[in-house]
TIMILO-668592 format. One record per residue (C-alpha): residue number from 1; z, y, x. Coordinates in steps of 0.1 Angstrom, whole numbers. Example, Ala and Ser with C-alpha at 12.3 -4.5 7.8 and 13.67 -1.06 7.14 Angstrom:
drenfi 1	pz 78	py -45	px 123
drenfi 2	pz 71	py -11	px 137
! end
This chain:
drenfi 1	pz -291	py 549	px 197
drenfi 2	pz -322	py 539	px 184
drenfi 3	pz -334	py 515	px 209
drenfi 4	pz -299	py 501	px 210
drenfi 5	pz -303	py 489	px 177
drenfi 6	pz -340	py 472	px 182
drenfi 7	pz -323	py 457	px 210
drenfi 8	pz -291	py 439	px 197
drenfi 9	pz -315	py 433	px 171
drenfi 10	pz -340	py 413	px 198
drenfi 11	pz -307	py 400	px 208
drenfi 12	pz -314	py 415	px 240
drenfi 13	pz -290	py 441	px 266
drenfi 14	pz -290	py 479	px 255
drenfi 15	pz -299	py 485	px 290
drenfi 16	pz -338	py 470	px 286
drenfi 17	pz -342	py 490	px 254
drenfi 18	pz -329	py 523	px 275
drenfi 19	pz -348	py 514	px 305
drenfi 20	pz -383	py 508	px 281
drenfi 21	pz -373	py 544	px 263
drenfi 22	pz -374	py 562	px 294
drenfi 23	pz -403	py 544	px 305
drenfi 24	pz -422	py 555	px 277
drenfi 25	pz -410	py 590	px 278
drenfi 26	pz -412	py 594	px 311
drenfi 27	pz -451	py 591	px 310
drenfi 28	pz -461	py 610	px 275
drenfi 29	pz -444	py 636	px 286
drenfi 30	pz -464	py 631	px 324
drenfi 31	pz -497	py 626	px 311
drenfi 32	pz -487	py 659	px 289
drenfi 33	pz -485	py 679	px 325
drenfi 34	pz -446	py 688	px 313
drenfi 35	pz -433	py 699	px 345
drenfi 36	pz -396	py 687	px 339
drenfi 37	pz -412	py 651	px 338
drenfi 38	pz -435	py 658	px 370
drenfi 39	pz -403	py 665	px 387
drenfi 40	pz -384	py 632	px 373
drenfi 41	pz -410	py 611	px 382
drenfi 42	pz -419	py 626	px 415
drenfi 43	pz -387	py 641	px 425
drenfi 44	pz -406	py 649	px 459
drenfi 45	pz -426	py 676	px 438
drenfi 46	pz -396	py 700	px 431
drenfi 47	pz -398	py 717	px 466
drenfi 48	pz -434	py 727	px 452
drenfi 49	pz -426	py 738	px 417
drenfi 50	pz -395	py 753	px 422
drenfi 51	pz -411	py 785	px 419
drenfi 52	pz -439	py 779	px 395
drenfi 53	pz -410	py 764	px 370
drenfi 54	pz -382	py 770	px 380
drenfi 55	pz -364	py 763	px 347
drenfi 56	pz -379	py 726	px 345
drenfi 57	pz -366	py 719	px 378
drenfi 58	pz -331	py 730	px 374
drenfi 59	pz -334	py 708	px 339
drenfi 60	pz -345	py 678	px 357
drenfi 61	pz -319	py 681	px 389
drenfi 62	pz -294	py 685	px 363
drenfi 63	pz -306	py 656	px 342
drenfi 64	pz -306	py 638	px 376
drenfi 65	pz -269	py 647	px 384
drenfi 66	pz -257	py 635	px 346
drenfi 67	pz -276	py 600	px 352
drenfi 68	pz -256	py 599	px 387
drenfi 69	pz -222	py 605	px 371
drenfi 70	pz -235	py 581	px 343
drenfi 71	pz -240	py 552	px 369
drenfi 72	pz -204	py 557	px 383
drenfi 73	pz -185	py 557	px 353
drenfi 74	pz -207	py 526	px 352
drenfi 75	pz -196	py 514	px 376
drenfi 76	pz -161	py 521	px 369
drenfi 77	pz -164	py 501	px 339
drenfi 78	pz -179	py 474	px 352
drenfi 79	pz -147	py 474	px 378
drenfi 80	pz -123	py 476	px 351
drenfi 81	pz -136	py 444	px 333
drenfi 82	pz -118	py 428	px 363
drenfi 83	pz -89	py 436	px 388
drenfi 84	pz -74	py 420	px 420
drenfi 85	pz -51	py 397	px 408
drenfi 86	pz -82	py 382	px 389
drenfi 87	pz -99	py 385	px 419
drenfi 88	pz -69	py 360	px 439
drenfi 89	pz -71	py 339	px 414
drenfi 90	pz -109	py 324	px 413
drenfi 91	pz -111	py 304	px 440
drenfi 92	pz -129	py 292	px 470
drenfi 93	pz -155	py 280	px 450
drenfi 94	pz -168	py 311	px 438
drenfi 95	pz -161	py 329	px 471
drenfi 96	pz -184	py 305	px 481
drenfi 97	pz -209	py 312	px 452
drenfi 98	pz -211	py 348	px 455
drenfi 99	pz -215	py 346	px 492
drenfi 100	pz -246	py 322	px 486
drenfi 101	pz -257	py 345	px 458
drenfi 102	pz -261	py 372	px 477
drenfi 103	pz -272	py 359	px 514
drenfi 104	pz -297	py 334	px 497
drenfi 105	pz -317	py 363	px 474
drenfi 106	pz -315	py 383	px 503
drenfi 107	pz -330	py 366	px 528
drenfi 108	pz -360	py 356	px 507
drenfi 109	pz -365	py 386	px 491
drenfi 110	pz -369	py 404	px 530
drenfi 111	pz -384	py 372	px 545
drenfi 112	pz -414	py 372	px 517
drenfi 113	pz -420	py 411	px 525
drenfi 114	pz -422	py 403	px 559
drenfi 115	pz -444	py 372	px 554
drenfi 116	pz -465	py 391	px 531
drenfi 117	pz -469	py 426	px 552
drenfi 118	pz -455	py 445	px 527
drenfi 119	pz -465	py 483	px 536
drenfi 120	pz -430	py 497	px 537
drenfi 121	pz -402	py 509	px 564
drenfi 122	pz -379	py 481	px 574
drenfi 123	pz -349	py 502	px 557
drenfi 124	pz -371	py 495	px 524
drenfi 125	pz -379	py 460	px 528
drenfi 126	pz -341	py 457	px 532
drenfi 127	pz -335	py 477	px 501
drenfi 128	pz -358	py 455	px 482
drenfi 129	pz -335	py 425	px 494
drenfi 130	pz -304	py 445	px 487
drenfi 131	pz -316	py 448	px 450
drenfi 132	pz -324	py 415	px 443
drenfi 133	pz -295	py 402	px 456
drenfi 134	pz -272	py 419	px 423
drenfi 135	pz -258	py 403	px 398
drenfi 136	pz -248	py 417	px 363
drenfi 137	pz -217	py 402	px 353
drenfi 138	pz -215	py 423	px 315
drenfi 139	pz -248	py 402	px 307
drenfi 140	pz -236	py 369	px 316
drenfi 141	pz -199	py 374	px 299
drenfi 142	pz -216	py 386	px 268
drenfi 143	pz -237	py 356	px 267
drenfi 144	pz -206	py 334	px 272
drenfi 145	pz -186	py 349	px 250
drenfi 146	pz -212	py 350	px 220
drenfi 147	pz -214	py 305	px 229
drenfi 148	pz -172	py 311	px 228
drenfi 149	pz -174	py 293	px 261
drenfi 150	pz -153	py 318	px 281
drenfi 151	pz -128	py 292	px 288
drenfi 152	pz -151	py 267	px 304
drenfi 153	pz -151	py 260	px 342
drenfi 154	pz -184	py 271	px 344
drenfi 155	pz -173	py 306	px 331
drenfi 156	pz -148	py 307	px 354
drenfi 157	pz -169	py 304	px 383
drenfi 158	pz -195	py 324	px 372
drenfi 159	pz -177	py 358	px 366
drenfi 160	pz -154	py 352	px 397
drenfi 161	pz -183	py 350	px 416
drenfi 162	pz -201	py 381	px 397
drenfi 163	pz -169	py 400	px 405
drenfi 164	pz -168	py 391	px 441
drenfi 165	pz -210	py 390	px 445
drenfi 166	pz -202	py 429	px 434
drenfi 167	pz -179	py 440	px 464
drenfi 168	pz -203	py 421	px 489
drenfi 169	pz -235	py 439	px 471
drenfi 170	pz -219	py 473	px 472
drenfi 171	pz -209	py 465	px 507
drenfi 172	pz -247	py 453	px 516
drenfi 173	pz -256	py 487	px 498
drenfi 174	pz -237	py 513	px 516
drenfi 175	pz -251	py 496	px 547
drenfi 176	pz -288	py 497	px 540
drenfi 177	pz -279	py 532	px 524
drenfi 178	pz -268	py 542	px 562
drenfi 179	pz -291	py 532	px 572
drenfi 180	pz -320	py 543	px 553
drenfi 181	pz -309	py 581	px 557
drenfi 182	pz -300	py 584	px 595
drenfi 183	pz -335	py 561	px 601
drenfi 184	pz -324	py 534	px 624
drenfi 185	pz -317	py 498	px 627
drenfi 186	pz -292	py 500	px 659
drenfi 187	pz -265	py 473	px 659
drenfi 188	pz -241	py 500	px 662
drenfi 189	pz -250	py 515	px 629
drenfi 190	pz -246	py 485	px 612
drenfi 191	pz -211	py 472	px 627
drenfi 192	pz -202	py 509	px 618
drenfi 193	pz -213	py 511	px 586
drenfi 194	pz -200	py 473	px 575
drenfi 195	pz -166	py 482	px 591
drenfi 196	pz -161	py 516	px 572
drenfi 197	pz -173	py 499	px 542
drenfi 198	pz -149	py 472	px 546
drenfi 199	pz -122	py 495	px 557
drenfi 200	pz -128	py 513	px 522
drenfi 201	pz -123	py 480	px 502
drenfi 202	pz -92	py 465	px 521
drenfi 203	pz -72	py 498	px 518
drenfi 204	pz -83	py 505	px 484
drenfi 205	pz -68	py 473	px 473
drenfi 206	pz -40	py 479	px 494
drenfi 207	pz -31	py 516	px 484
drenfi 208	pz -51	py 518	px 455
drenfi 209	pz -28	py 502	px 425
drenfi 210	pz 0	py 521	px 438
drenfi 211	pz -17	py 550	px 441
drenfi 212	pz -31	py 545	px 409
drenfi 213	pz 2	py 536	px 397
drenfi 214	pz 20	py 567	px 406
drenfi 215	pz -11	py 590	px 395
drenfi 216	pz -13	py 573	px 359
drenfi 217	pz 29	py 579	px 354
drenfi 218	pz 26	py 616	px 364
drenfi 219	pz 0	py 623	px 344
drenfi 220	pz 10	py 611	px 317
drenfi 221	pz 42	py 625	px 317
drenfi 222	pz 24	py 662	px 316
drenfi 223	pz 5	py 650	px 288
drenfi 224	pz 11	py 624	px 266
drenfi 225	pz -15	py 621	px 245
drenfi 226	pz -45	py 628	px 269
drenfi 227	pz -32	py 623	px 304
drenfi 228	pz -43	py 586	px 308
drenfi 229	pz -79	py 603	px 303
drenfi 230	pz -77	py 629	px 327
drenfi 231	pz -61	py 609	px 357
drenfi 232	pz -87	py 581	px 348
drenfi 233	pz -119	py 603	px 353
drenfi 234	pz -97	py 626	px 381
drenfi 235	pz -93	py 590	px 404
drenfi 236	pz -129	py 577	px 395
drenfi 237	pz -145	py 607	px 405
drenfi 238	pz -121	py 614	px 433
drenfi 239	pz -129	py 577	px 449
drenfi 240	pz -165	py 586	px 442
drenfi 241	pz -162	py 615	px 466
drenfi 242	pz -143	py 597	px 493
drenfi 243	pz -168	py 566	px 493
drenfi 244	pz -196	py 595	px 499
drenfi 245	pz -176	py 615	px 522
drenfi 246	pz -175	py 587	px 545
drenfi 247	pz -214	py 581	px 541
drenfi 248	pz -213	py 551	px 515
drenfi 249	pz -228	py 552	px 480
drenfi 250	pz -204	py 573	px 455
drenfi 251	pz -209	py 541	px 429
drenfi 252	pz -189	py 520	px 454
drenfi 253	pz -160	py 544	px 446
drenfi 254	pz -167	py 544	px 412
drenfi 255	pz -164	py 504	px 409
drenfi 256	pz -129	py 506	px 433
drenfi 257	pz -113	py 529	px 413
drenfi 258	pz -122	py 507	px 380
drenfi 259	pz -111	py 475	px 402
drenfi 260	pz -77	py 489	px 408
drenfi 261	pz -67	py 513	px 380
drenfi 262	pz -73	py 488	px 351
drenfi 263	pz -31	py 475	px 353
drenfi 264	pz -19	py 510	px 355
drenfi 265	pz -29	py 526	px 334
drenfi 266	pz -17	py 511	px 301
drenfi 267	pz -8	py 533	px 273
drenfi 268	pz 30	py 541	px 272
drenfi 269	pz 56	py 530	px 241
drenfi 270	pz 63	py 562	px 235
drenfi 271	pz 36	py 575	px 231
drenfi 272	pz 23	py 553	px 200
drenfi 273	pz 27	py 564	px 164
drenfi 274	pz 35	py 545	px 135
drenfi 275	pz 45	py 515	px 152
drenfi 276	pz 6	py 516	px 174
drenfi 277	pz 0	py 516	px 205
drenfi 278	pz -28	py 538	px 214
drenfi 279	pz -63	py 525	px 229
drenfi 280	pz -68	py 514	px 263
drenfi 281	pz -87	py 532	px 287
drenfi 282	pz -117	py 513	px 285
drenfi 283	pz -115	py 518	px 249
drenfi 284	pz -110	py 559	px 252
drenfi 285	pz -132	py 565	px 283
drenfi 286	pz -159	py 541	px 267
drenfi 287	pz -173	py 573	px 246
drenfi 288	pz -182	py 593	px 278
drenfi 289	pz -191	py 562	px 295
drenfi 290	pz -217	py 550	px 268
drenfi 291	pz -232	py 587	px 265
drenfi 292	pz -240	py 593	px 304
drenfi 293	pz -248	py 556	px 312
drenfi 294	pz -276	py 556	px 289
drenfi 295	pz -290	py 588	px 308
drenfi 296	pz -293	py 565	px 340
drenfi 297	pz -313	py 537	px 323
drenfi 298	pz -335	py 566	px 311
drenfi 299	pz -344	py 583	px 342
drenfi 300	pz -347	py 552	px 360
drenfi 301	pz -373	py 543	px 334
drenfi 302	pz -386	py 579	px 337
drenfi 303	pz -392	py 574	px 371
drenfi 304	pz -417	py 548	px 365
drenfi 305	pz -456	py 550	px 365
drenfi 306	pz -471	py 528	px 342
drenfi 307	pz -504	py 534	px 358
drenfi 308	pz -489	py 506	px 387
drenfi 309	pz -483	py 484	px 355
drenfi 310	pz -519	py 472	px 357
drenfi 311	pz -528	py 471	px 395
drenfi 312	pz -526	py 436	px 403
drenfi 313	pz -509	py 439	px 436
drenfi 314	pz -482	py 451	px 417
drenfi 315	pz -480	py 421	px 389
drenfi 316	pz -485	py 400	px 419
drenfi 317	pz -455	py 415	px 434
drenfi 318	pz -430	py 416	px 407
drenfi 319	pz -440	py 377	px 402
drenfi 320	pz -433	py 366	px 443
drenfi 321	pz -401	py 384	px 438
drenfi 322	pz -388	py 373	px 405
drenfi 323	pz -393	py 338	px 420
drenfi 324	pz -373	py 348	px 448
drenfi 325	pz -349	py 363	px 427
drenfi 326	pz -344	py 335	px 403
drenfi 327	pz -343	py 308	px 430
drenfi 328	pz -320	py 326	px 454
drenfi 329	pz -292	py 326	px 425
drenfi 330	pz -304	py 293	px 413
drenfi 331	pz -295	py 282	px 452
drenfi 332	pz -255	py 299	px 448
drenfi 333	pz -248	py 270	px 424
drenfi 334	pz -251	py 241	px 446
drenfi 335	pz -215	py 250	px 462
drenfi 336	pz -201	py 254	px 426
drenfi 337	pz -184	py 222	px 430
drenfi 338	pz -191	py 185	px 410
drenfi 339	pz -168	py 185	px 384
drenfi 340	pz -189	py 212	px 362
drenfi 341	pz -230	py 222	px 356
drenfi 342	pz -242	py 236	px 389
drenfi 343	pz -276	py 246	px 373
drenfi 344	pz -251	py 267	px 348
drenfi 345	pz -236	py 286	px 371
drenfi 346	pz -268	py 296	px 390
drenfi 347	pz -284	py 303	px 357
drenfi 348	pz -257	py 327	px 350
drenfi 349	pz -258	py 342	px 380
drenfi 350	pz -296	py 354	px 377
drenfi 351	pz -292	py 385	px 358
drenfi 352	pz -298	py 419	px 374
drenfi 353	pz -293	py 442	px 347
drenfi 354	pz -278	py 473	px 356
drenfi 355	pz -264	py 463	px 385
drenfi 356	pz -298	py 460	px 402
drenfi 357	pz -309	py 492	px 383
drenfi 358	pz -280	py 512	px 402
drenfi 359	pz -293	py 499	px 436
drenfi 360	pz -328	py 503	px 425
drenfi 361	pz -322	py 540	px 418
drenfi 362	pz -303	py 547	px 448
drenfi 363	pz -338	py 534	px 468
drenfi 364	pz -356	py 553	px 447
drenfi 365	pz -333	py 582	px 453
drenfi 366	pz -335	py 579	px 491
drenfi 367	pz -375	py 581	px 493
drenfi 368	pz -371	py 542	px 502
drenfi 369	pz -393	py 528	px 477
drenfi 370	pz -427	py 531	px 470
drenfi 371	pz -444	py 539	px 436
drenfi 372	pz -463	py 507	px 430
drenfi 373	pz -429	py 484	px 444
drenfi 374	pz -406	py 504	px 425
drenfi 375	pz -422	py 495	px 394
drenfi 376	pz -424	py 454	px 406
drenfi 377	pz -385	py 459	px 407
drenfi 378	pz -385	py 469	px 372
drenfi 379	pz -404	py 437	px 363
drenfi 380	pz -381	py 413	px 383
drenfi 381	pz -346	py 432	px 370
drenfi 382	pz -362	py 428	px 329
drenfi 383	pz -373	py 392	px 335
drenfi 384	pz -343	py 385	px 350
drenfi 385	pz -319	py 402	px 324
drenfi 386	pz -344	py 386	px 300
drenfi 387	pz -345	py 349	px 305
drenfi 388	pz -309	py 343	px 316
drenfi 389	pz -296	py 342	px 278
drenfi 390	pz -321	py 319	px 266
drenfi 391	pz -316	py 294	px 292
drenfi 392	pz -276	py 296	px 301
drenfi 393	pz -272	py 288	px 264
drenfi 394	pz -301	py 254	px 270
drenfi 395	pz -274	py 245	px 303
drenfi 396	pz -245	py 245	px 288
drenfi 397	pz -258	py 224	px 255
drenfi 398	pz -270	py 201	px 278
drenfi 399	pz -245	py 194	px 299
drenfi 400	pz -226	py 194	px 263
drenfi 401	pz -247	py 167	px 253
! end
């Protein structure tokens, strides 16, 4: 809570203030020899101290398992910020900006590891590339909404594209995800892998909102005061399940069952008192939401060794990539059309916030990512998350002007 505060008060995202927090932690409570943090930050060393401390690592796998539900219900928020019909309704244009968004990051992001020899497995260089090509659409909408420009045509492409960069990212994900843990790069894999993955989507939007339809009306007809709660978590966790079950990321779940549950389940008539009616979902779910989301931010940040911080390699690193990051997204705004600010929409399509943190963790997760390039990603995702308010505000003043 505390860092929350120092950050709305920075006039920065919660989620840097989180992510410094467990960065800090992380390594007092390292350099302290604390075996729970040994085990966080080298989650390879719990096959080793499981029977020296046995207590500290069944603390830190269970820490791990809250910040893993935290990023799905993450994810599930994030999902229902938006929905389908918003998703027919934005356009070529930012079809076409979300694709570039994402093929343009990606492509120099694993084209500058291969130029430079980065020392890592191909299924990590492409994970690299997979994280830089995220976008965080909460960051961007705040920023619009606090410069009450949400109905500009600028903001309109920007979060259509944001929503749709999503769905192709968490698609790009589950395949480098594949392929990361079976430890091949055959074509086969990857038609496999995109096909299941876009299998997934299509009949999730197909089947989902009745499903989720049906679910939310049964439900709450057992119980009328919680039931929109229960069938809410029940679905997000059950399309968490199913995504993994069929070997993609359990987050890619989380956001389709956010994506297609948002119109159904609306609070009923009945049910309100005094003439109210009761919260919406996002409103009653947000509680659980903001407590385990945090927990992700922190032990991503807890995974991260300072130490790297100061090897200039590293610095070196997270400054080739942030200009790969920045210029990729930059790159998305040239098909934004000539009747708005291009250099607006790419702007506000630069932040990776949490979005790139879930991606980063899942590498991290996966043994994908090296020490000293893990904590380069950390750079790029803050100075991305960092300079996109600052200058998306500058854009649209200009073109203003």
């Amino acid at each position: 809570m505390a860092m929350r505060r120092v950050s709305d008060w920075l006039e920065q995202p919660s989620v840097l203030g989180e992510l410094l927090l467990g960065v800090i932690v992380g390594n007092v409570g390292f350099w302290f020899g604390s075996p729970v943090f040994a085990v966080l930050m080298n989650p390879e060393s719990a096959e080793t101290l499981v029977e020296t401390a046995p207590v500290a690592t069944h603390v830190a796998t269970i820490f791990a398992a809250l910040a893993e539900l935290g990023a799905i219900l993450l994810l599930f928020s994030a999902g229902l910020e938006t929905s389908v019909a918003k998703m027919k309704r934005v356009g070529g244009r930012a079809v076409l900006v979300a694709i570039i968004g994402v093929v343009a990051p990606f492509a120099l992001a694993y084209g500058t590891c291969v130029a430079l020899h980065v020392q890592m497995t191909v299924a990590g260089h492409l994970f690299l590339a997979a994280t830089l090509s995220a976008t965080s659409v909460g960051i961007t909408a705040s920023v619009l909404k606090d410069l009450r420009a949400m109905g500009r045509h600028e903001s309109e492409i920007i979060l259509g594209a944001a929503v749709i960069d999503d769905v192709l990212g968490l698609v790009l994900l589950a395949i480098v995800s594949r392929i990361a843990t079976s430890g091949d790069l055959a074509p086969w894999l990857i038609a496999q892998t995109s096909g299941t993955a876009l299998v997934f989507v299509f009949l999730t939007l197909l089947f989902g909102e009745t499903l989720a339809a049906r679910g939310a009306k049964l439900f709450q007809s057992l119980d009328k005061q919680n039931g929109r709660e229960f069938f809410a978590l029940a679905f997000t966790f059950g399309f968490a399940w199913l995504a993994q079950s069929v070997e993609l990321a359990a987050i890619v779940g989380g956001f389709a069952a956010g994506l297609v549950m948002r119109d159904h389940v609306a609070p009923l008539r009945s049910a309100s008192e005094n003439g109210r009616v009761p919260p919406t979902i996002s409103t009653t779910i947000a509680p659980l939401e903001r407590f385990l989301s945090p927990l992700f931010f922190l032990f991503v940040g807890m995974q991260v060794d300072v130490t790297f911080f100061f090897d200039s390699m590293t610095l070196l690193l997270a400054a080739i990539f942030t200009l790969c990051a920045v210029i990729g997204k930059l790159l998305s705004g040239i098909v934004a059309g000539s009747n708005l600010s291009r250099l607006a929409v790419g702007i506000g399509m630069i932040p990776r916030g949490e979005v790139g943190l879930v991606f980063l963790g899942v590498g991290r997760g996966l043994g994908v990512v090296n020490d000293s390039l893990f904590a380069a990603l950390v750079i790029v995702v803050f100075a991305t998350t960092i300079v996109t308010p600052p200058l998306l505000k500058w854009s649209l003043r200009r073109d203003d002007a």
